[in-house]
Steps between C-alpha positions, in 0.01 A plus 500: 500500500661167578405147654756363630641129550641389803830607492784207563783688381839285478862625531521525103180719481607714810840582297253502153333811673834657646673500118149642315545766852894543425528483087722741408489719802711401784527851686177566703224765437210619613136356427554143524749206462448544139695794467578665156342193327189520756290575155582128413285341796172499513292742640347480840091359512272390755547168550407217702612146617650255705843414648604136565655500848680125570451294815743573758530158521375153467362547850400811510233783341372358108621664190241758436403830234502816645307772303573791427380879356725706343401836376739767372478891618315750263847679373839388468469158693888380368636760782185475749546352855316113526250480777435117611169477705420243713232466751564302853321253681669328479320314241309819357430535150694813343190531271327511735545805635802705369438402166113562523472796677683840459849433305449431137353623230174343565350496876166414664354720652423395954113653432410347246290214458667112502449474134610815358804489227768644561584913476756743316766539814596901480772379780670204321834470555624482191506866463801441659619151459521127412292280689550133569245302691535199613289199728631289721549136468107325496318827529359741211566392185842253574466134600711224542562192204555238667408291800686552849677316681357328787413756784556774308206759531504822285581820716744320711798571371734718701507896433826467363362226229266768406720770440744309353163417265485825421807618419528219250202633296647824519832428355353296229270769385824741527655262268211464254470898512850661376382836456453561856714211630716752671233770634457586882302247628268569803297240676162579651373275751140523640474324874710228526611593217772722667629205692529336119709781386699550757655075446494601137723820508717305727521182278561801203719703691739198634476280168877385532406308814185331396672155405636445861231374761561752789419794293244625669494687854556208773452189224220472252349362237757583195475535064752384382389536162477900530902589511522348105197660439628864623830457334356454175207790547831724635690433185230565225298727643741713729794416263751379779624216381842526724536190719437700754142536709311771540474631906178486634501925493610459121207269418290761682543717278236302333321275720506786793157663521196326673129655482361311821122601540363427842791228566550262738890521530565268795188279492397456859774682667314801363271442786748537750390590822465880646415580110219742457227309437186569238254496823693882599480624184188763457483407157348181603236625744189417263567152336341385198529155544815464255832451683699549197250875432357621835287733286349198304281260570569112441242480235671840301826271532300172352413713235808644345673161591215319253518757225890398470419156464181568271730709278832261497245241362345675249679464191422884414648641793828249469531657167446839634729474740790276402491589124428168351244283448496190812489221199816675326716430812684253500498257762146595588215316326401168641706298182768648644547472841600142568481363855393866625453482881277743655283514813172577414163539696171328376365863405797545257323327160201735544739806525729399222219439221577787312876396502476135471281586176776725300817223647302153570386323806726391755515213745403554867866544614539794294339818423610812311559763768510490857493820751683342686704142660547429846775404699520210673650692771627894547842604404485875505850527621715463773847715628664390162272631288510823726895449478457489127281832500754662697797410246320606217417834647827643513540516095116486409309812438139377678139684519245353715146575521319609858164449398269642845228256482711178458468319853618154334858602424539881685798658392446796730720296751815434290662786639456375870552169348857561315562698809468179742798327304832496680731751367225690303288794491212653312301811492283674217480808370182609343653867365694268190515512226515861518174579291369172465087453463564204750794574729647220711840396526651211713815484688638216566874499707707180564878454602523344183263631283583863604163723389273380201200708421166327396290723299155395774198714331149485699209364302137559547478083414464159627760223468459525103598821453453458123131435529430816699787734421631406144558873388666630808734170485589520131557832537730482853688208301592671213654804666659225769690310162595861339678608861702179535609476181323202357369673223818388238641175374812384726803592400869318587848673393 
């Protein structure tokens, strides 16, 4: 088990990692970039840490540490698929919720009372893979280091900003992690998290692009650090050092699968107008007070949202779930944080005793974990990000949640939804996969896109699906990476 530093890797260390990756061995194999020497790197641990994410610019969002989880699957994690989990929000805390409740090795149980510790998970993912989790920008665990600039408030950045935020910590911790460097890598997004992956397959996907401003659908925000960045993870870790860039359905033959649990793909276009509503749908009838779990009430969803944020500040239950001890990581105790900038409540120094007594008091403009940051205005999307979701479908093997009781984000109109869109059509089918314990399979058919199929399974769950239905998901997803292949390390001629 590991604590790790924030990782600033330079040019020399990225090509220190991708000689330990190639010594002696330049013809790929499988179980990891390390190939027949892969018994000279060091074996996978749990780890945790931060990543150092630059300022876009002088004007812009602060330099700030992203943290991060990383735990490896049970058996044979060098040729096991990476899951990155990420909750929404935007501004949500990823431990929060996914990391809390129903994925890892350790969960909380919903019943239980506020302060119980955390529980032996018999669904935990990594029966069946690696697992990455990471928290946005100001939220969880991460923080930013320095001051911002004048009118800058946190959460405002654009949703391509925080993509682009994300797939920076993700190809770091690639290039810190050689033995799985090259492994299927499948992104699972919780809420807005869906419009998040979407940008980020796209900013993946079209990497060669990224340096020239118009990149994105109709004009966007651009990162124009990312197409360096993807040239030196392709060469290392895919070994295709040719001069020549990947296509976008090449590099999806790593970054092509998306995990989107109750998502909200096109932000408020989702709520288009002659959609079935929640108010039709039986399931609603009898209310519970909880829009995000009809069944619930608001208190039951108080409850389980306190016992996350009892647990993440309980050194214990950080060590229980994240594998190290919250005054061995680096970058976390209060001697170590700099100008942290956080945005605390007045309750926070009551909440955080336990915490602030293992890593030190902090001043009132920081605090050790937040649920969650809001923004100074919405950006759940627009038509580009819907644009981008559309692109990335056509090479990206996706499985999205329809969780019944979810009025909030209701998925049970994406088929009338995609069907709405010029050109396109949807239906579902709920007789696939032939066999399945959860059937449900969406169509989707576009003049360009041709026919993609969704896998679409029905849950008896609210919008967090791994809070009420962690077994029946871990299950669904593991049989969903085994049928589209994602299951083995990627392999170029």
């Amino acid at each position: 088990m590991r604590a790790h530093a924030p990782l600033t890797l330079t040019l020399a260390g990225v090509l220190a990692v991708a000689c330990a990756a190639h010594h002696g061995d330049d013809q790929h194999q499988s179980g990891g970039t390390g190939g027949g020497d892969e018994t000279e790197l060091a074996p996978l641990e749990t780890e945790a840490g931060f990543v150092e994410v630059p300022a876009r610019s002088e004007n812009a969002d602060p330099r700030t540490r992203m943290f991060y989880s990383f735990v490896p699957a049970d058996n044979g994690p060098e040729s096991a698929p990476l899951l990155v989990y990420f909750n929404g929000g935007p501004g949500a805390a990823t431990t929060s919720i996914l990391a809390a409740y129903g994925t890892g090795p350790y969960t909380l149980d919903p019943e239980a009372e506020v302060d119980a510790p955390p529980a032996h998970n018999p669904a935990s993912h990594t029966a069946f893979a690696n697992m990455l989790y990471i928290d946005a920008r100001a939220t969880g665990f991460s923080y930013d280091v320095e001051d911002p600039a004048d009118g800058y408030c946190s959460g405002a950045e654009p949703y391509t900003s925080d993509a682009a935020q994300f797939v920076y910590v993700l190809l770091e911790f690639l290039a810190e992690h050689p033995q799985i460097a090259d492994n299927p890598i499948a992104l699972v997004g919780e809420s807005y998290g869906g419009t998040r992956a979407a940008v980020m397959l796209y900013m993946l996907q079209h990497y060669a692009v990224m340096e020239q401003p118009e990149w994105f659908p109709t004009g966007h925000l651009y990162a124009p650090w990312l197409t360096a960045k993807m040239r030196r993870h392709v060469a290392f870790a895919l070994r295709r050092d040719t001069g020549v860039d990947l296509t976008p359905d090449e590099v999806a033959r790593q970054f092509g699968y998306q995990i989107l649990i109750q998502p909200s793909i096109a932000g408020f276009l989702q709520n288009f107008p002659g959609a079935p509503v929640p108010a039709d749908d039986p399931d609603f009838e009898n209310p519970g007070g909880d829009a995000y779990d009809v069944r619930q009430s608001v208190e039951d969803a108080d409850r389980i949202a306190e016992h996350a944020a009892y647990a993440m500040r309980t050194p214990v239950s950080f060590e229980m779930f994240f594998g190290v001890a919250p005054q061995d990581v680096a970058g976390l105790p209060a001697t170590e944080r700099g100008a942290a900038r956080r945005w605390p409540s007045g309750e926070i120094l009551e909440l955080e005793a336990r915490m602030r007594g293992a890593l030190g008091d902090l001043p009132e403009s920081d605090a050790y974990w937040l649920p969650m940051v809001q923004p100074c205005g919405p950006y759940l999307g627009d038509g580009r990000t819907l644009s981008a979701f559309l692109d990335v479908l056509k090479r990206t093997s996706t499985f999205i949640t329809n969780a019944r009781y979810d009025s909030v984000v209701y998925t049970e109109a994406l088929p009338a939804f995609f069907g709405s869109l010029d050109g396109y059509d949807a239906f579902v089918s709920k007789a696939e996969p032939a066999g399945s314990e959860r059937p449900g399979m969406l169509h989707v058919v576009g003049d360009e896109l041709g026919t993609r199929s969704i896998r679409f399974p029905i849950y008896e769950a609210g919008h967090a699906v791994t809070v009420s239905a962690p077994g029946e998901f871990a299950r669904d997803v593991e049989q969903w990476l085994h049928d589209v292949g994602a299951m083995r390390p990627v392999v170029f001629d």
